[in-house]
N, C-alpha and C positions, 0 to 999 in steps of 0.2 A: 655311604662309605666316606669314612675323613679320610682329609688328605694330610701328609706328612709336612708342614710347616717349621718353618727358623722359630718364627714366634705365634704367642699362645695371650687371648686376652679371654679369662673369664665374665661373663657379664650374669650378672643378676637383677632380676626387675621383678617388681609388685606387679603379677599379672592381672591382677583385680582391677586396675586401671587402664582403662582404654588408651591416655596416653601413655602408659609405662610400652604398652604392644607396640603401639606405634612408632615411639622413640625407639623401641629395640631392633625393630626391623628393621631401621632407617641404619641406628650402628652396625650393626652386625653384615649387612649389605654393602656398608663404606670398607669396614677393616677387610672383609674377604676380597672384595673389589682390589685392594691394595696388597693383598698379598698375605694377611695376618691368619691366623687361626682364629677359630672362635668356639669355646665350649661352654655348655649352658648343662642346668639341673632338668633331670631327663621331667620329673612332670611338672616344671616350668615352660619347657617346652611343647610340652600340649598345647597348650593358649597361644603360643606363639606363631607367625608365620614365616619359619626358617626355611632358608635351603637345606639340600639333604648334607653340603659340605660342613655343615658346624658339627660338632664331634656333641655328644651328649652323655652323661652321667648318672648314676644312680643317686648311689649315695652325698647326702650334705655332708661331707665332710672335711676335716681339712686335708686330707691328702688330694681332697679332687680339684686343686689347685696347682698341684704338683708342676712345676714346670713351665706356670703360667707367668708372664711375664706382671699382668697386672690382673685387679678386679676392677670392672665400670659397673656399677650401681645405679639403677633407677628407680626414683622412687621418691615417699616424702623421707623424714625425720627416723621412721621406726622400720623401715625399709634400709636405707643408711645404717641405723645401730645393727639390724641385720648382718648386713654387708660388714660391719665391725668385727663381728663377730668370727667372720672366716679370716677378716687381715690379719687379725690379734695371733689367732691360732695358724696359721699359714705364712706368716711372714711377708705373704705379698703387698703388695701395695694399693689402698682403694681408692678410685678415683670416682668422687659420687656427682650425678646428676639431677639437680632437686627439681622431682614433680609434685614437690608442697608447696605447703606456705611458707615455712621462713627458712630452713634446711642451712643452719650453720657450718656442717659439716658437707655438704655440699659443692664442688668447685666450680660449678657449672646451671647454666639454666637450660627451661629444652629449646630455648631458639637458639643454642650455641651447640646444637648435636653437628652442625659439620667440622666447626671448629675442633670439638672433640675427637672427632675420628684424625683428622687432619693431627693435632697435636699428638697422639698415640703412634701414630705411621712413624712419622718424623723423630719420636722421642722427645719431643721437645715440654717436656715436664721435669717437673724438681718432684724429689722426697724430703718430706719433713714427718719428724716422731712426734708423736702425740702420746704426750702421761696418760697411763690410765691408774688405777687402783686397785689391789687384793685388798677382799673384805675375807674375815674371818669371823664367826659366829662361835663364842663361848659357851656352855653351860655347864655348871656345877664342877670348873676346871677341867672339863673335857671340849674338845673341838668338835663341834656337831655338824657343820658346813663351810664350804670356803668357796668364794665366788670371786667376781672382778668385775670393774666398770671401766667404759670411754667416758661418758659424762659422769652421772654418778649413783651411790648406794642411798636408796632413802631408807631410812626405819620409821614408821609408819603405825596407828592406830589402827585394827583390824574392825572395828564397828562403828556406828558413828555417835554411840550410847554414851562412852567416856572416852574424857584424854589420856593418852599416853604419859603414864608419871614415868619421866627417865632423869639421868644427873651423868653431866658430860664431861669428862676428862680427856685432856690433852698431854701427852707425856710424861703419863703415868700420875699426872698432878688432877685433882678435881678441878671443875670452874665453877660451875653453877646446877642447879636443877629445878626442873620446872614441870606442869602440866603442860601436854601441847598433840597438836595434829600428829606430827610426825618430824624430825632432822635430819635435813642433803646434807650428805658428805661428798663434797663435789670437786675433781679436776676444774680446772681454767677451762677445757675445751667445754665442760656440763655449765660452766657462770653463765650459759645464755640459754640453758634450756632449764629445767625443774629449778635451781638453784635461782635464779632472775625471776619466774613466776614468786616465789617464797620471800623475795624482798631481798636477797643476795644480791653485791656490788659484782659488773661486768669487769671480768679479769682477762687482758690478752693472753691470746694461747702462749706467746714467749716468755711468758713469767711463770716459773716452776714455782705455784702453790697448792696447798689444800685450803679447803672451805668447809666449814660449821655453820650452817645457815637454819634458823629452828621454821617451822612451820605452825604459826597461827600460835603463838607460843601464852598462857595466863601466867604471865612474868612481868615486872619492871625491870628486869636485866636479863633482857633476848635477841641480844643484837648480833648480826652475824661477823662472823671469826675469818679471818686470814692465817694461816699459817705455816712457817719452813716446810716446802713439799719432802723434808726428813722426818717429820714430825709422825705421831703416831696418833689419833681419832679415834676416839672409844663413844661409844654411848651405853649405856647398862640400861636395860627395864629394871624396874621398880620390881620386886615378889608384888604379890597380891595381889594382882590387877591383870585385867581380862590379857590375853594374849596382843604382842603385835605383829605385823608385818614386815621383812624387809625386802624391796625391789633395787636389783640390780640393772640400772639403765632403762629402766620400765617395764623389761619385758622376762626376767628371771623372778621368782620370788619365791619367799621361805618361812613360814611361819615364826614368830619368835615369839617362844615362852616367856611368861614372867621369869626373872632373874637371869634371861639372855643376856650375855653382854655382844658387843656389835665393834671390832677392829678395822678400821680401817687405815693403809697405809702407800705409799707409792706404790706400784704395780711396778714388776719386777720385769713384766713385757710389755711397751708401745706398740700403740696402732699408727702403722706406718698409712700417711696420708700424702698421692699424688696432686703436685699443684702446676695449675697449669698459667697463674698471674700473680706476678707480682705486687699485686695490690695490696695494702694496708689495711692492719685488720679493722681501723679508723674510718677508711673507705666503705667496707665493707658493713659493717655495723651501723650505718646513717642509712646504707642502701636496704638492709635488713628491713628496719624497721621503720625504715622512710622518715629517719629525724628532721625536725626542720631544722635545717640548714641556711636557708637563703640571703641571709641578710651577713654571711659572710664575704669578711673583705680578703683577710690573709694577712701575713708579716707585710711589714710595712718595707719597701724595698730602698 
């Protein structure tokens, strides 16, 4: 039986992970202890070892957030874009706690779960919006698909027989065309994930741009693109040649026919992301990926 509560915090977690269980238990034990609600996805909660007071859900949807103050996420990177997924469409706010390896979107690690319950009680969090993108998929002048990303849309070779012949336009103007793997079309929040593997320059989240970054590109002029996050991102497949692929955020995909064309533009809705430090995303990025750092001294005083 739930109980009637002020406030409402949904938590989602990778059950598949022994620490995702663990961590959950530990939150969900602290928020109720304090006072908070806590609803979870009804067979997510199978795995789990809840009290009977957490209210539970059927449906993945986004109304099953309705009313919820925030989303805590556990998990790694594709657990997060999960969690993306309901903030985008729900308006709530997610606060992720990375049980991976590098987990950008992340605000938190799991030896910082008290700290977390402790920050949620208190309020003592900020909201910041994070760009994401609407892709739109052309063919033959008709709209076949429309999707959207947090980090970003790759178009992709569906085999590993032949390259992907595409020719890339940027505001309605062509640039270049080439054989290749596959091209991220990436937010600032995606420059540290798919777009950074493909040779893309790391863009802080506070800079409103889009990214053109090719993959494995048989070109002498395939270097990756920065551009006005007003700007418009096209890629077109080539006719003739074997079908490709596009993924949205990794985990959406679409077939794309020869003579698909692929839009991409700022996304009309942000994924609102809870922070709970003030840390620099400077800071943060040396801690990511462990830069060496050491032999710094600092401004001279």
């Amino acid at each position: 039986m739930t109980q009637n509560r002020a406030r409402t915090v949904f938590l989602l977690a990778h059950t598949g992970r022994p620490a995702a269980i663990r961590s959950a238990e530990l939150v969900v034990k602290g928020l109720l202890r304090s006072g908070l609600g806590v609803r979870v996805l009804e067979y997510e909660a199978r795995d789990l070892p809840l009290p009977d007071e957490v209210e539970l859900v059927k449906e993945a949807t986004p109304q099953c957030l309705e009313g919820c103050e925030l989303l805590i996420v556990l998990g790694g990177d594709g657990t997060l874009l999960r969690g993306a997924e309901f903030a985008r469409a729900s308006g709530v706010p997610m606060l992720g706690v990375n049980l991976g390896s590098v987990g950008f979107l992340a605000e938190a690690e799991r030896d910082d779960l008290d700290k977390v319950v402790d920050r949620v009680v208190t309020k003592a969090y900020e909201v910041e919006e994070r760009m994401t993108v609407d892709v739109v998929v052309h063919r033959n002048g008709e709209i076949v698909h429309t999707d959207w990303a947090l980090n970003e849309a790759a178009v992709q070779k569906a085999g590993a027989e032949k390259l992907l012949e595409v020719v890339l336009e940027i505001d309605g103007r062509p640039v270049t065309g080439f054989g290749c793997d596959g091209i991220v079309l990436s937010t600032p929040t995606g420059s540290t994930a798919y777009a950074f593997s493909a040779g893309g320059p790391v863009v802080w989240p506070e800079v409103e741009a889009l990214l053109m970054v090719p993959i494995s590109a048989h070109a002498l002029f395939a270097k990756p693109l920065v551009t006005s996050p007003d700007s418009v991102l096209a890629v077109e497949v080539l006719p003739h040649i074997p079908p490709g692929v596009l993924w949205c955020d990794g985990r959406r995909t679409v077939e794309l026919p020869a003579g698909a064309r692929v839009e991409v533009r700022r996304g009309a809705v942000p994924v609102r992301l809870a922070r709970l430090h003030h840390a620099s995303f400077t800071d943060r990025l040396v801690a990511k990926f462990a830069l060496p750092v050491s032999g710094w001294r600092g401004a001279p005083h």
